[in-house]
C-alpha positions as CSV (number, residue, x, y, z in Angstrom):
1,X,1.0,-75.2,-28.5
2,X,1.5,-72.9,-25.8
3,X,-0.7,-71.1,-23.7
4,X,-1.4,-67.6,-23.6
5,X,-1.3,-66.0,-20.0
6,X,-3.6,-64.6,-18.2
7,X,-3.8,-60.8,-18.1
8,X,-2.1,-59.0,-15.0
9,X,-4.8,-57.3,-12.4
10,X,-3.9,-53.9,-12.0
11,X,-5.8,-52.9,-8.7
12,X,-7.1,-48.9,-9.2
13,X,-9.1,-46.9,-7.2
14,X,-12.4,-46.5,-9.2
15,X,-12.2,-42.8,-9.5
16,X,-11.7,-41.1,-13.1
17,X,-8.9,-40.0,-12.3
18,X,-7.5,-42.9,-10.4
19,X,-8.7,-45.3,-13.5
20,X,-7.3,-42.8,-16.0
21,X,-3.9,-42.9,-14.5
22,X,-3.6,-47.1,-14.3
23,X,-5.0,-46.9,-17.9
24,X,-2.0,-44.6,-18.6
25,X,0.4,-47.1,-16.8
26,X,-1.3,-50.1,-18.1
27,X,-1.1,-49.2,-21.8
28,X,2.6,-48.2,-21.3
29,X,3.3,-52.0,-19.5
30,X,1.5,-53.8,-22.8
31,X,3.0,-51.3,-25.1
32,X,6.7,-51.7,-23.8
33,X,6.5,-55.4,-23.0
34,X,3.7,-56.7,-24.8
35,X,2.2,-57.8,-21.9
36,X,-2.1,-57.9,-21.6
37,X,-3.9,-56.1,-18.4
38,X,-7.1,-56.1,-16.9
39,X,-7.9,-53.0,-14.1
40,X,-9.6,-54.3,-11.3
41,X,-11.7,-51.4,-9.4
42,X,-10.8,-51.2,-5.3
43,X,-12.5,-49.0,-3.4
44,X,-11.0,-47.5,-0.6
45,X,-11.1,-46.4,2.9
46,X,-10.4,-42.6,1.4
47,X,-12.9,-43.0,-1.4
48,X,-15.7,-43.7,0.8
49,X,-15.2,-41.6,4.3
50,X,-17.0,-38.6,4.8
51,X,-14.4,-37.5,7.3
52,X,-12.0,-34.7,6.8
53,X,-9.0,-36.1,5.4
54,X,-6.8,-34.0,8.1
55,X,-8.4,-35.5,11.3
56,X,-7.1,-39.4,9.3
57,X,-4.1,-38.8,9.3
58,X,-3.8,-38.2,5.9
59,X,-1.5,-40.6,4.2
60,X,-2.6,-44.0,3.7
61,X,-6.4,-44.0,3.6
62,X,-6.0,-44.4,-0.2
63,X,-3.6,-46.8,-0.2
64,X,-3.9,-49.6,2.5
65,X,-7.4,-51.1,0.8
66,X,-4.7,-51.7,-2.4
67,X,-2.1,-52.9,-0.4
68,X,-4.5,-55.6,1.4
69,X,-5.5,-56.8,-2.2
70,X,-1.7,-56.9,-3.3
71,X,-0.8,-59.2,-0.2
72,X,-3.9,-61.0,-0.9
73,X,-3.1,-61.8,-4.3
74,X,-6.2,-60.5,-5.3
75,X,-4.5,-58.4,-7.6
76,X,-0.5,-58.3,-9.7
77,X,0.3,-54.7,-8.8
78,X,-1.2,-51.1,-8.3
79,X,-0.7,-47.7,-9.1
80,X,-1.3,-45.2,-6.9
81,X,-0.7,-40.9,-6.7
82,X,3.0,-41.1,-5.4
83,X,2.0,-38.3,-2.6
84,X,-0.7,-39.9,-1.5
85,X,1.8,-43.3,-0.3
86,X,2.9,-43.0,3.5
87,X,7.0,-42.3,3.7
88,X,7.7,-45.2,5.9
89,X,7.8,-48.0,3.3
90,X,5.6,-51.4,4.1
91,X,8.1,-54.5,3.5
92,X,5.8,-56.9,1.6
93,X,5.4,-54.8,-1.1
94,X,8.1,-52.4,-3.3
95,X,7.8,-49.7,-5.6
96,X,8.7,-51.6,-8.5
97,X,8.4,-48.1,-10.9
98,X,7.9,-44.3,-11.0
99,X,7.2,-43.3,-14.7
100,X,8.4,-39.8,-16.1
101,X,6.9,-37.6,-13.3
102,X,4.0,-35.3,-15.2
103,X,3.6,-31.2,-14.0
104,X,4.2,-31.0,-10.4
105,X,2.6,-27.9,-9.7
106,X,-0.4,-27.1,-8.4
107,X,-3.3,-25.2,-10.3
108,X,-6.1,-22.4,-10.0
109,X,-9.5,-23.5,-11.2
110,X,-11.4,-20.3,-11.9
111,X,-12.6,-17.0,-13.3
112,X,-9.6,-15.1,-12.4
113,X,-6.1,-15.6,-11.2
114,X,-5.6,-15.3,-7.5
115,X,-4.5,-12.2,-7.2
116,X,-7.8,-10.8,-9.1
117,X,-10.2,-11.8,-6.5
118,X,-11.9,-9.6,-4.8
119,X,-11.3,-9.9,-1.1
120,X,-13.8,-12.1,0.7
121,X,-13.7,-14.6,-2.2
122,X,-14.1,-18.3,-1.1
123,X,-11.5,-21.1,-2.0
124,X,-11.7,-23.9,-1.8
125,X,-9.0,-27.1,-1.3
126,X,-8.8,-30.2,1.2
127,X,-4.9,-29.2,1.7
128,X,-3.5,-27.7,4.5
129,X,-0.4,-27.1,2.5
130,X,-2.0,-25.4,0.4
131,X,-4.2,-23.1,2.4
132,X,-0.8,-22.3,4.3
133,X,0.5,-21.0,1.4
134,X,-2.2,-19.4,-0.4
135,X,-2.8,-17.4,3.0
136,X,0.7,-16.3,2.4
137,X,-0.5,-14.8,-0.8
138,X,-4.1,-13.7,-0.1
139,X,-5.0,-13.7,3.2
140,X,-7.9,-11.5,2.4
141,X,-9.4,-14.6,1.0
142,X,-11.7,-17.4,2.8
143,X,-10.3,-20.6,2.3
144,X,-13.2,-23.6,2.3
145,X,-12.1,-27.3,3.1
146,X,-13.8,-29.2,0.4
147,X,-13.5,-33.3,-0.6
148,X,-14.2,-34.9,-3.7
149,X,-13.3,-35.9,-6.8
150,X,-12.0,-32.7,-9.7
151,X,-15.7,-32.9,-11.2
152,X,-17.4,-32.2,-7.8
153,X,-15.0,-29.8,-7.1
154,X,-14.6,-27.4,-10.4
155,X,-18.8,-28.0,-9.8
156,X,-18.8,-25.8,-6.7
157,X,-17.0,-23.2,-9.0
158,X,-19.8,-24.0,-11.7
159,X,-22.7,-23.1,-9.3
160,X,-21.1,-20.4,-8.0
161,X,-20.6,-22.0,-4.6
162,X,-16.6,-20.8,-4.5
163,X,-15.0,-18.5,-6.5
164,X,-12.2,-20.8,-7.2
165,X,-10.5,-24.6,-6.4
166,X,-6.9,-25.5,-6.3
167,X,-6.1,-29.1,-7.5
168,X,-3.2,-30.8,-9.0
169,X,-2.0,-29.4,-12.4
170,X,-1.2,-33.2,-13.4
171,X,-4.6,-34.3,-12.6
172,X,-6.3,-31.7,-14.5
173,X,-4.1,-32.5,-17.6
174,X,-4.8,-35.9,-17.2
175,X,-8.9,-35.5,-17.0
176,X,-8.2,-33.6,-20.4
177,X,-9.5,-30.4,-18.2
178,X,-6.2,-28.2,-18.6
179,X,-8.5,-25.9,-20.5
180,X,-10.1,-24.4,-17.0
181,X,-6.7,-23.7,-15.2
182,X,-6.8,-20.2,-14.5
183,X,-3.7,-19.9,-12.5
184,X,-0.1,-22.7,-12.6
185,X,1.1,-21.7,-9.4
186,X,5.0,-21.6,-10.1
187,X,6.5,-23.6,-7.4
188,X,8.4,-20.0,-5.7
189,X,4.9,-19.4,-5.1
190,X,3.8,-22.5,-4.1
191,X,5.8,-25.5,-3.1
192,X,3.5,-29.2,-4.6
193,X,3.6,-32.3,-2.4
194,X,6.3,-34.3,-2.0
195,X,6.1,-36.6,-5.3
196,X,3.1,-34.6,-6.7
197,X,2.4,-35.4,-10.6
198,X,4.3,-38.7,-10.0
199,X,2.8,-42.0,-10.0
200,X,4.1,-45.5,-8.1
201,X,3.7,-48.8,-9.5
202,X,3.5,-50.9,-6.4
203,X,3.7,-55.1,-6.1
204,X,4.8,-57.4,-3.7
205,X,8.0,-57.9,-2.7
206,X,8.1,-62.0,-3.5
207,X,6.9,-61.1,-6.7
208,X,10.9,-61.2,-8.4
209,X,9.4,-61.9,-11.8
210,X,7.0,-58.6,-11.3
211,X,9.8,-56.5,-10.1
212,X,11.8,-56.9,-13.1
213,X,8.7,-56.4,-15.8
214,X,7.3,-53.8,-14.5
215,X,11.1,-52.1,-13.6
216,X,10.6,-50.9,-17.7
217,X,8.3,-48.4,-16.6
218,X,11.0,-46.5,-14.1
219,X,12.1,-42.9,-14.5
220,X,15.9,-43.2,-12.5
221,X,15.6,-39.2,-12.7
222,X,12.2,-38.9,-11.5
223,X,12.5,-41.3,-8.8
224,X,16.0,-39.6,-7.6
225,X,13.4,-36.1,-7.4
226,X,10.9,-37.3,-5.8
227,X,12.9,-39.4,-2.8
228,X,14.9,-36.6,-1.8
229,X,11.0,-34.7,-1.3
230,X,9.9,-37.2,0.4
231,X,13.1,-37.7,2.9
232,X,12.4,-34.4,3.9
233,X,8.8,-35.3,4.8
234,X,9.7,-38.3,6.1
235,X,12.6,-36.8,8.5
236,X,10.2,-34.4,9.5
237,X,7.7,-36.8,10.6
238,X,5.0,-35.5,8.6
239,X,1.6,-37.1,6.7
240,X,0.8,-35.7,3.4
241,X,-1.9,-33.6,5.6
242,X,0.9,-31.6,7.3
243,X,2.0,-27.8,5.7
244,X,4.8,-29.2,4.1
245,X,5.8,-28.7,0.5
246,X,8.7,-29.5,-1.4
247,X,10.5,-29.8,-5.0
248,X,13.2,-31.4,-6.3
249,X,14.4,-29.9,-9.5
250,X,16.7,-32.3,-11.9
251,X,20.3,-31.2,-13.4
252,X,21.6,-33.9,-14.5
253,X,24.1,-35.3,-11.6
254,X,22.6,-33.2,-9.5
255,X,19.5,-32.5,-7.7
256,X,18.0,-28.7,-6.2
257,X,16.0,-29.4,-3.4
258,X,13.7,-26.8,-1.9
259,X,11.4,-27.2,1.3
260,X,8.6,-25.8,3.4
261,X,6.9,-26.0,6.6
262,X,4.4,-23.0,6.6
263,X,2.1,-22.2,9.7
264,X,-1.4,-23.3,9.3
265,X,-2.3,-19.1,9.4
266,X,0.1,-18.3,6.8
267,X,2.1,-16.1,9.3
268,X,5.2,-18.0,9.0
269,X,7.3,-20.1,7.2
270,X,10.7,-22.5,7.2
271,X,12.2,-22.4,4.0
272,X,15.4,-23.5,2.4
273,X,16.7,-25.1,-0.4
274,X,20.0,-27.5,-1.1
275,X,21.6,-28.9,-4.0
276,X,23.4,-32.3,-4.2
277,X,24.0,-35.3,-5.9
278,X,21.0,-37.3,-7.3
279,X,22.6,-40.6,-6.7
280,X,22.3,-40.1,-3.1
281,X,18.3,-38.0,-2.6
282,X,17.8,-39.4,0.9
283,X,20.5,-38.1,2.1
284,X,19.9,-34.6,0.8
285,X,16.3,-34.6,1.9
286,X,17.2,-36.3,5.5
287,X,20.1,-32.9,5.9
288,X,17.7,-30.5,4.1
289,X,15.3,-31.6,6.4
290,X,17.3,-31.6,9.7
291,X,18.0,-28.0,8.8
292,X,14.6,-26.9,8.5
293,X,14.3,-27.8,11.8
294,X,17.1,-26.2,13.7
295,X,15.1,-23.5,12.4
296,X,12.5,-24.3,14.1
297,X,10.5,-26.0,11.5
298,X,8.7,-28.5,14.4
299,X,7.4,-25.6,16.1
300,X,5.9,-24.8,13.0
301,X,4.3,-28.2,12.4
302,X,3.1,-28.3,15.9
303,X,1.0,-25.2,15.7
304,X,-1.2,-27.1,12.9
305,X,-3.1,-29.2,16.0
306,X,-4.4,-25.8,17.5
């Protein structure tokens, strides 16, 4: 008689949203393969500072507490936000899978659109990329570094705290909350994250057998998108906590790459955009990338430090 497995451990941060997404990933996995998983809550170095994410260096603080489990063998694999992963990629552990990416844009949480705010209105949002950008549009506007999870967040708009949030679109839709997006900023508005509304399914490296299960959940067209975006942060030595935004827009064989850098003030911006093959996204994000800055993207990035 043979012996049924045991479950995999799927390693989550223990936020809602963090648990919703594995959930999402984990029913997919047993769905597809037939395969039985148990989430295992991690909390994290991210989930539990009180420190603005900015002065941490941004990427990483939400991931390494999930990696240490990984190489541990405490748990079979992770998922994490694909923006909040660093760019230089850790060789004991792989990205075995990037499912379908979900909306990459990012989204306005309250009574009005942007541009019906009355001057003066607080907003409020942890990214620098994003207050860059939204000074570009409205910078009448004071714009409010806030932490937290959506709920504590939409609940400063709820009291009456700020006027409005910015969060992921993805996120929202994923809470079920898509019903309190004022605003989709379209992404000539707003350039996401590099790899925002993606998610990574992460194991270790030795792990050959885990590699190939979990390889059912890859998206070859999202994961051409989303490595060209996060070439060009990469190439321009960037954390997610740097004024940098980019997209990568699917056609087929081909992929339309547009980046960012935008001063921290709004004042000024390095954009451009590219198109090339999708089989080869590093490369278009490493020369996108290299072009921003012969235009002086670095100076831009430097200013953020003042």
């Amino acid at each position: 008689m043979s012996s049924v497995p045991p479950p995999l451990r799927l390693g989550t941060r223990r936020s809602l949203l963090a648990t919703t997404q594995s959930g999402l990933v984990a029913d997919m996995l047993t769905e597809l393969t037939g395969t039985a998983v148990e989430m295992v809550g991690v909390t994290t170095f991210g989930d539990v500072t009180k420190s603005d994410l900015t002065q941490l260096g941004g990427t990483g603080v939400f991931v390494s507490a999930l990696r240490d489990k990984l190489i541990e063998g405490e748990i079979d694999f992770a998922v994490h936000s694909l923006k909040d992963l660093p760019t230089t990629p850790d060789p004991r552990v792989v990205v075995a899978a990037i499912p379908p990416r979900d909306d990459p844009r990012d989204a306005l949480v309250g009574a009005a659109k942007l541009a019906d705010l009355p001057p003066g209105a607080k907003v409020g949002t942890g990214s620098p990329r994003r207050i860059a950008q939204l000074r570009m549009l409205r910078p009448d506007l004071e714009y409010v570094p806030i932490r937290g999870n959506a709920d504590t967040r939409i609940g400063k708009v709820v009291s009456g705290e700020l006027q409005a949030v910015v969060l992921a679109a993805a996120g929202l839709r994923r809470l079920g909350r898509q019903s309190e997006i004022a605003q989709i900023f379209e992404v000539d508005e707003m350039l996401p994250a590099p790899g925002q509304g993606a998610l990574a399914v992460e194991c270790r490296a030795d792990r050959a057998d885990l590699v190939e299960l979990l390889s059912v959940l890859d998206d070859p067209r999202t994961r051409a998108a989303v490595t060209a975006e996060r070439a060009v942060l990469n190439a321009l030595e960037a954390g997610c906590a740097a004024p940098v935004g980019a997209y990568s827009a699917d056609h087929g064989r081909e992929l339309i790459l547009t980046a960012a850098v935008v001063a921290v003030d709004g004042s000024r911006a390095v954009r451009k955009s590219t198109a090339g093959a999708s089989s080869a996204p590093t490369d278009l994000g490493r020369d996108l990338a290299a072009e921003m800055i012969a235009e002086g993207a670095g100076t831009l990035m430097g200013e953020r430090a003042h």
